[in-house]
Each structure stands twice: as structure tokens, then as C-alpha cells.
C-alpha positions as CSV (number, residue, x, y, z in Angstrom):
1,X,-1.0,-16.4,3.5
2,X,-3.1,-12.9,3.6
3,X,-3.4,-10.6,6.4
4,X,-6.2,-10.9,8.8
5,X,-9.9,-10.2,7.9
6,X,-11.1,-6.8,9.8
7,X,-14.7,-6.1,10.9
8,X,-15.4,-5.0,7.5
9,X,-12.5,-5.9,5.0
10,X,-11.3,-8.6,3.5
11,X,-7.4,-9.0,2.0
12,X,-6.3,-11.3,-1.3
13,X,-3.5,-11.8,-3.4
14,X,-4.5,-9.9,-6.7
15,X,-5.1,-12.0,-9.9
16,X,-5.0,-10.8,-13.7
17,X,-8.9,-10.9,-13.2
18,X,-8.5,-8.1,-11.1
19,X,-7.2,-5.6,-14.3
20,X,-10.4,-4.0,-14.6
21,X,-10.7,-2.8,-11.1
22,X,-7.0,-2.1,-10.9
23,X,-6.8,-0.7,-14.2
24,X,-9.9,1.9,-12.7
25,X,-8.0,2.2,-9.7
26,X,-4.3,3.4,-10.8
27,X,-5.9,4.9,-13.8
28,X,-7.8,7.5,-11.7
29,X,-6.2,11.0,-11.6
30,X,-7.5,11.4,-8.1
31,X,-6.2,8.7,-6.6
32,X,-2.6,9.1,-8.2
33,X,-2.4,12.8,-7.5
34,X,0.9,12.0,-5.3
35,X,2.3,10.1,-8.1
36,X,4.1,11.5,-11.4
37,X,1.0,10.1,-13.5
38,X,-1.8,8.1,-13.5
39,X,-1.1,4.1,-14.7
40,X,-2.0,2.9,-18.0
41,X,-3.7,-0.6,-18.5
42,X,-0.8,-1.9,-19.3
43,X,0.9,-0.6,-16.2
44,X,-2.0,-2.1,-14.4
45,X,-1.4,-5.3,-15.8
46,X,2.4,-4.7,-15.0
47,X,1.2,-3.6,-11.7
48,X,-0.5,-7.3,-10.9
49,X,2.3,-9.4,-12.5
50,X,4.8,-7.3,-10.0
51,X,2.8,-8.6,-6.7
52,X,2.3,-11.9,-8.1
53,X,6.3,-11.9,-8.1
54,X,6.5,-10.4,-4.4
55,X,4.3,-13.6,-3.5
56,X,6.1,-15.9,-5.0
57,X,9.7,-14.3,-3.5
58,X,8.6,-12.9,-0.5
59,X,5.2,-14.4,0.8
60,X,3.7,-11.1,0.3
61,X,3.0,-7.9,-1.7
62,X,0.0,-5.8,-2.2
63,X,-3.1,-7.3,-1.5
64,X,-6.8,-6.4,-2.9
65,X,-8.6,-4.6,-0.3
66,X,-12.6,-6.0,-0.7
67,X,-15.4,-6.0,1.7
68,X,-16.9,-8.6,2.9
69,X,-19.6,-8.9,0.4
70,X,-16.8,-8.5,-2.4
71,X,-17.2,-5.2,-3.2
72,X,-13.2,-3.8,-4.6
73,X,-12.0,-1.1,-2.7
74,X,-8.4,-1.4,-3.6
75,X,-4.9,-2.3,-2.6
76,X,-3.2,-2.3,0.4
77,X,0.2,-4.6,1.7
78,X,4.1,-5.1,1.9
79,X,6.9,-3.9,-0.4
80,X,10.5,-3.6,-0.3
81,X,11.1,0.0,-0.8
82,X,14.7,1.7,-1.1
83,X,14.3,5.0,1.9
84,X,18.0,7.1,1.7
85,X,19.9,3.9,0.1
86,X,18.4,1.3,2.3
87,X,16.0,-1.2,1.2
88,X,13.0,-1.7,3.7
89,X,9.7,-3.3,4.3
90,X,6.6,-0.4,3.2
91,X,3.0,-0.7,3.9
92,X,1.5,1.2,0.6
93,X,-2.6,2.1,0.5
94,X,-4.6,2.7,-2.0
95,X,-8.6,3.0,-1.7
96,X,-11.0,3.9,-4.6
97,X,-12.4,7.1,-4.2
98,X,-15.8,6.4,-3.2
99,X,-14.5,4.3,-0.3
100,X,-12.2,7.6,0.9
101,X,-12.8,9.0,4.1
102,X,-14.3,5.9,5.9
103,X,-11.0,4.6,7.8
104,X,-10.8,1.9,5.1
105,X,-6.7,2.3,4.4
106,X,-6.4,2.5,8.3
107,X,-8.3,-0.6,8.8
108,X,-6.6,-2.7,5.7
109,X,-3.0,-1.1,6.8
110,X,-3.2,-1.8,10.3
111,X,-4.1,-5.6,9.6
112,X,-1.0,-5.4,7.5
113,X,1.3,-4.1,9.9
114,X,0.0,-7.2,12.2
115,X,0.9,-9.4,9.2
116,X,4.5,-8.2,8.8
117,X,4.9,-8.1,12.9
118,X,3.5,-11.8,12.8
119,X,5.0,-13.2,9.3
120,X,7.1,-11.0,7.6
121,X,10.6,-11.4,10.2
122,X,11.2,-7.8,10.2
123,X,11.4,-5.1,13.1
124,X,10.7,-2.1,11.1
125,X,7.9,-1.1,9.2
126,X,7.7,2.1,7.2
127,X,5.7,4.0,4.5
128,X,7.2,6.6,2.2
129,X,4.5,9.2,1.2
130,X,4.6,13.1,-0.7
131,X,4.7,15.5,1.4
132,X,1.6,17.0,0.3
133,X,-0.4,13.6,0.6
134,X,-2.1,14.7,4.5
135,X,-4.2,12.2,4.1
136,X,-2.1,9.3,3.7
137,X,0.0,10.6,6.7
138,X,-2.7,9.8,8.8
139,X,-3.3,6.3,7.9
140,X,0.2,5.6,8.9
141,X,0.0,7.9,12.4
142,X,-3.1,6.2,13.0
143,X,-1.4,2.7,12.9
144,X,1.2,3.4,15.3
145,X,4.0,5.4,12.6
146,X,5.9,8.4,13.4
147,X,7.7,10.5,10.8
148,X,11.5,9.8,11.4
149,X,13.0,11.6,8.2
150,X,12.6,13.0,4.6
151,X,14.1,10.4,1.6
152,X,16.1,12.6,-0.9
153,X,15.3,11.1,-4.5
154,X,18.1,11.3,-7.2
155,X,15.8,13.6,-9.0
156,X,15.3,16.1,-6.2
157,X,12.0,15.3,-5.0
158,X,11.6,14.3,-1.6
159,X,9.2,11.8,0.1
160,X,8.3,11.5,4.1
161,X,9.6,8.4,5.5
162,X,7.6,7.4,8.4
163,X,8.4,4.3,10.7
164,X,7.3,2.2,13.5
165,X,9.2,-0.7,15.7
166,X,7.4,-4.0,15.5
């Protein structure tokens, strides 16, 4: 099972032929500015193998974001994510740069959300994010989060957590 379709996007489970695009994707300094360093194609490839796991385990992971017509625009979908010692349910975005700034992470998220409300058995739904990362803040306020504390990381940094009652 994969999330909804949305007026203009369509969700699927990610497949090793999707290295290329993935590779480009966590690759780009741009769009892992909020991360410790951009992903190798190897860590790409890692990257894939890890959601085909989550599907297999959990019935869901990060999906490929495309549009209709198949164009990639990136990944978008479910994780288990540790938040102050706890291990919960995370909707994680990420959207190729030339696709930035059209509501495409709002409109994949938000038909995630509905997945993990609908299929995933859970009553929370979070997303950790830097603090410095304004944009991805919105995606989550737009689909119905509010920030509810900061997660401490053994190594000093610090991320927002931001939840939402399903």
C-alpha cells in the first residue's frame, strides 16, 4: 500500500532503479543543508535498501514523490525515529530543488499523514527538523503539526520536534 494520489502527485515504494534520481537527490548540497553532509551513491543505494526494509517490516517507509506524468521530485513518507529516548512515527520530506517552493512536500506529507491516520495504527505523528530548516517547519504547520519540544542529541545538537494527534 502507498499513500493516496493528490491532484498533482503521485507516491511509490522506491526501487534500486531509482539510484540515479536518489543518488542526485541526497547528493545535492542544497537539499542536505540541514544534514551533517550530503549522501554518497553508496549511501543512496543504502538509502533505498533501508525503505525497502521499512516495507517489508512495517508496511511503509519513504516513498518516491512523482508527478503524474512521472517526472521525480523526491521522497516523502513514514519512519520510526527516536525524539528524547522514545521511538516514534516521523513524516520526513524531501523535494528536488527545482520543484521547491510549489507546496509539493505539503501536498506529498499531508497524503502521508492520511496514510499513517488510516493504516499505520498510531495516534501521533511527528517530524524532527533543524532548527534553522524554516522551510521545512512549514510543511509540517501546514499539515496540522505544532512544535511541542526540542530533542537533545547525544552530541549536543538539537532538532525541533513537532507533533500532531491523529
Amino acid at each position: 500500500m502507498v499513500p493516496h494520489d493528490t491532484a498533482r502527485l503521485r507516491l511509490r515504494q522506491m526501487l534500486p532503479t531509482d539510484l540515479d534520481d536518489m543518488a542526485d537527490l541526497l547528493g545535492d548540497p542544497d537539499v542536505m543543508r540541514f544534514y551533517p553532509a550530503p549522501k554518497t551513491r553508496e549511501q543512496a543505494a543504502a538509502w533505498i535498501a533501508w525503505n525497502q526494509r521499512s516495507y517489508s517490516e512495517h508496511g511503509y517507509g519513504l516513498w518516491i514523490i512523482e508527478t503524474h506524468e512521472g517526472e521525480f521530485v523526491g521522497d516523502c513518507g513514514l519512519t520510526w525515529q527516536d525524539a528524547n529516548g522514545t521511538k516514534k512515527l516521523e513524516v520526513g520530506y524531501h523535494v528536488a530543488p527545482r520543484w521547491q517552493g510549489r507546496g509539493m512536500a505539503s501536498e506529498a506529507a499531508a497524503a502521508c499523514r492520511d496514510f499513517a491516520r488510516d493504516h499505520a495504527g498510531v495516534r501521533e505523528l511527528i517530524a524532527l527538523i533543524h532548527p534553522d530548516n524554516r522551510a521545512s517547519q512549514r510543511v509540517a504547520e501546514k499539515i496540522g503539526m505544532h512544535r511541542v519540544e526540542d530533542d537533545r542529541r547525544a552530541d549536543g545538537s538539537r532538532r525541533i520536534v513537532l507533533s500532531m494527534h491523529l
